[in-house]
N, C-alpha and C positions, 0 to 999 in steps of 0.2 A: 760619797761623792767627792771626787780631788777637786778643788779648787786651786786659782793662781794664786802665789805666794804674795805677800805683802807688798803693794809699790810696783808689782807687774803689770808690766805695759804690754805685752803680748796678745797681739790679735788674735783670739780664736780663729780657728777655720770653718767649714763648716761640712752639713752633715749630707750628703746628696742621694736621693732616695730613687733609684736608678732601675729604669725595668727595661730587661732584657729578653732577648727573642724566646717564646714558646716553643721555638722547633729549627726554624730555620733561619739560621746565622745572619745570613741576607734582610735580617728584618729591623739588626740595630742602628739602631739613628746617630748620625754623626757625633752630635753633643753627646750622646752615653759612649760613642768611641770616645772620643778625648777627654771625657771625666775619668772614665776610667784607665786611662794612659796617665794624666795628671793625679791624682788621690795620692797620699802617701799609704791608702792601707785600705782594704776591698774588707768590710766584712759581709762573707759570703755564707746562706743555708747550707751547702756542701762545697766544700773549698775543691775537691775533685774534679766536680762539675765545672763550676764556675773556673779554675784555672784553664780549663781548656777555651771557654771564651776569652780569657783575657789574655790566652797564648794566639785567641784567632784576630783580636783587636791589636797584639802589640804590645801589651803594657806590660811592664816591668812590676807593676804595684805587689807590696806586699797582702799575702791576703790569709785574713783568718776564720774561722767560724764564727758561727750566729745562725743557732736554731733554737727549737722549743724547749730544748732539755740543759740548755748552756745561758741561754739572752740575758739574764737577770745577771750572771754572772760575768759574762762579757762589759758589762753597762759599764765599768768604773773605768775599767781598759779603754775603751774606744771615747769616754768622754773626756779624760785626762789627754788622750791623744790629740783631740779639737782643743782642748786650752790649751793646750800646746804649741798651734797654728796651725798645723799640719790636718790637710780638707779628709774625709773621708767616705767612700762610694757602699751605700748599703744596695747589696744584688740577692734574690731567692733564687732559686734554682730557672725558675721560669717566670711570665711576664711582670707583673710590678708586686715589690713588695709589701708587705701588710696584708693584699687581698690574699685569704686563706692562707698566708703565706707566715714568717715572725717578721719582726719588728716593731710591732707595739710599744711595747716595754724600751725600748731604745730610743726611739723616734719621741716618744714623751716625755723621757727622762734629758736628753739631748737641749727640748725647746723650754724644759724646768732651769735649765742652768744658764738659758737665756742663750745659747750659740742657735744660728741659722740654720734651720732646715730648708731644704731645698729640693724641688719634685723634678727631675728628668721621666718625662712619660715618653708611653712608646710602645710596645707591643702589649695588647689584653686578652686573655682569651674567651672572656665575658663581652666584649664589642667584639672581637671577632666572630662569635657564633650568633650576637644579637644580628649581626650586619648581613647574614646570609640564611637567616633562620624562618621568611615570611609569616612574623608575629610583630602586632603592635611593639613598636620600641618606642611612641614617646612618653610611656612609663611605665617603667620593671622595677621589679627585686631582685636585688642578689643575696640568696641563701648558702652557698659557700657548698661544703659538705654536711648529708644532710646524719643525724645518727648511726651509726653503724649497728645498733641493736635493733633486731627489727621491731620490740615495742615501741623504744624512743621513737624510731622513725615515723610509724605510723603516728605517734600521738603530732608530734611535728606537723604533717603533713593535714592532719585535723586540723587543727590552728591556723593553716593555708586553705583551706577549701573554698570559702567565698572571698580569696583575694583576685582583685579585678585584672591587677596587671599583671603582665609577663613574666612569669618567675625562671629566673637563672637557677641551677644549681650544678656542682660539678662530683663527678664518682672517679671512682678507681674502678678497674676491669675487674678484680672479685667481688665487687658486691653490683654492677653493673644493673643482671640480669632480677637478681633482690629487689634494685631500687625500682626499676621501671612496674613491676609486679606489684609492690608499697604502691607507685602514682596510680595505676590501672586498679586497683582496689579502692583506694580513698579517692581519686578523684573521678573515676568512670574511664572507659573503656575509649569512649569516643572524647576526650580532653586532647586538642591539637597537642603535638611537640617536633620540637625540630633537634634530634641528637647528632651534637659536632665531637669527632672521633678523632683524634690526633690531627689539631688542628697545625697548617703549616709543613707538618712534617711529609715524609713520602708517601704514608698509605693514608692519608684527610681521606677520611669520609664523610658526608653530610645525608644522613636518611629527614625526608619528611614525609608525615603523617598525622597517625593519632596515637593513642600511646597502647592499643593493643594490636595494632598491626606491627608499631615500630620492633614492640616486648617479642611477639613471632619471629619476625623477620632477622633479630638477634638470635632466637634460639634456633633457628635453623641454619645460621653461619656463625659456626665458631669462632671464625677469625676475626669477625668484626665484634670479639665483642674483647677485642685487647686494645693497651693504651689508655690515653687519657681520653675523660668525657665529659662535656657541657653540656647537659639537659635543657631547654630552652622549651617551658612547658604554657600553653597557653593560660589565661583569666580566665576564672569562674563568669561566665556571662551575666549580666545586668539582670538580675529580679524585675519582672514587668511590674510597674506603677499600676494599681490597682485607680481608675479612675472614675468617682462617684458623683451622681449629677446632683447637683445642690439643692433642687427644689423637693427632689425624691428625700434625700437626706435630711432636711430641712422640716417637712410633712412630718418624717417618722419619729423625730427628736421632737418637734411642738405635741406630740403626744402624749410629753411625760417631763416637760420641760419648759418652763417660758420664755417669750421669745431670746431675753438677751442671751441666756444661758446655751439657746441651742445655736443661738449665730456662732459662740465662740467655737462651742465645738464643733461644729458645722466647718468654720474658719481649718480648724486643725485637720479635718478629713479630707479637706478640698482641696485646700492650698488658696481658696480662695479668699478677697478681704473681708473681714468681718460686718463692718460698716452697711458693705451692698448688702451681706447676707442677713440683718439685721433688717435691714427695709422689706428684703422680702419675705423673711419673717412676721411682720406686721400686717405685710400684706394678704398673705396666708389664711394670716387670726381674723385679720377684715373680715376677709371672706366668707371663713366657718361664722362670723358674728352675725353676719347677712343672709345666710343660710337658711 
């Protein structure tokens, strides 16, 4: 890690964690236009991509890599560059960085050396597909990519079976038709989902269903099964509350138990308070006494 030399007075700058359009240009927010016109240096997932945004924004900025195979290596560059003064805009390829995307390793090492990180949000494609997906949204997962190997995946998706909320995930078009086959397997046939298909861009598609109609209705159109994809797959429904009447409960526990012993556990099967269920546990005993 470079640090400032001795007796340097030199403002850091800071680090701007900038998320940019999924598809269509039209979607960048003023503030990530002029961060990225101001930055002295874009580092960008594929500088290819990214130049051509920041030829569509205007900006002059220098820009360099930062991906999964480079980031660790990049870190000493771009922090030196912040003690330096000089601000710098972290962009992925598509909506915000860190989600599935890199910058981890930056973005931590960054707020280690104590300079400003700083969030410009803005295009998601995880709220875009929750927003148009008719599935609970006031609580999900986002599971990113899920295995590529179809054991991992399925063990994965084991581990998801009785999660209640909304689960995000996103694929690539060659394992697309795989993954939906993995959901339809482990989680049933009839599990809602809503798959968002290049979102933004010209051919957005949004299929809703369940997840063995959706799995068909891809394999009978090729076309829709290219592009990027957001899986937006419903919760495991609510296990019914098995609900036990107290006196029946009560009767068959004082059988093999005195009364305090079966209030508690009586308590524990009910939900009910111990105390009541204790009185009428005596009351019970009364009664067989007077019998």
């Amino acid at each position: 890690m470079v640090a400032p030399g001795p007796g340097s007075d030199t403002k850091p700058g800071q680090l701007f964690v900038v998320a940019t359009p999924i598809g269509n240009l039209q979607d960048i927010t003023e503030r990530a236009r002029r961060v990225l016109c101001e930055v002295a240096l874009v580092a960008a997932e594929d500088t290819r991509h990214s130049r051509k945004l920041l030829q569509h924004v205007g900006s002059q900025s220098r820009c360099v890599s930062l991906h999964q195979h480079n980031e660790e290596r990049r870190i000493e560059q771009i922090v030196a560059t912040l003690q330096g003064g000089d601000n710098v805009a972290l962009v992925s390829d598509a909506g915000t960085p860190l989600i599935s995307d890199p910058g981890y390793l930056l973005v931590c090492a960054v707020q280690r050396a104590g300079i400003a990180v700083v969030p410009v949000p803005g295009p998601s494609a995880v709220t875009a597909a929750l927003s148009v997906a008719t599935l609970p949204t006031d609580r999900f997962c986002f599971e990113g990519f899920l295995p590529a190997r179809d054991k991992a995946r399925r063990e994965r998706l084991r581990e998801l079976l009785h999660e209640q909320r909304t689960m995000v995930f996103f694929e690539a078009p060659h394992r697309i038709l795989a993954t939906l086959q993995s959901l339809c397997d482990e989680f049933g046939g009839e599990r809602p989902v809503t798959l968002a298909r290049e979102l933004t861009k010209q051919f957005e598609t949004v299929l809703h269903g369940d997840l063995q109609v959706t799995l068909a209705c891809l394999q009978e159109q090729p076309d829709n099964q290219r592009g990027e994809f957001v899986i937006v797959v419903g919760g495991a429904p609510r296990a019914p509350q098995t609900r036990y009447d107290s006196q029946n409960v009560l009767e068959t526990l004082l059988e093999e138990l005195p009364p305090a012993k079966a209030a508690r556990v009586a308590a524990r099967l009910t939900g009910e308070p111990r105390k009541a269920l204790y009185a009428l546990a005596m009351q019970l005993n009364a009664g067989k006494s007077s019998a």
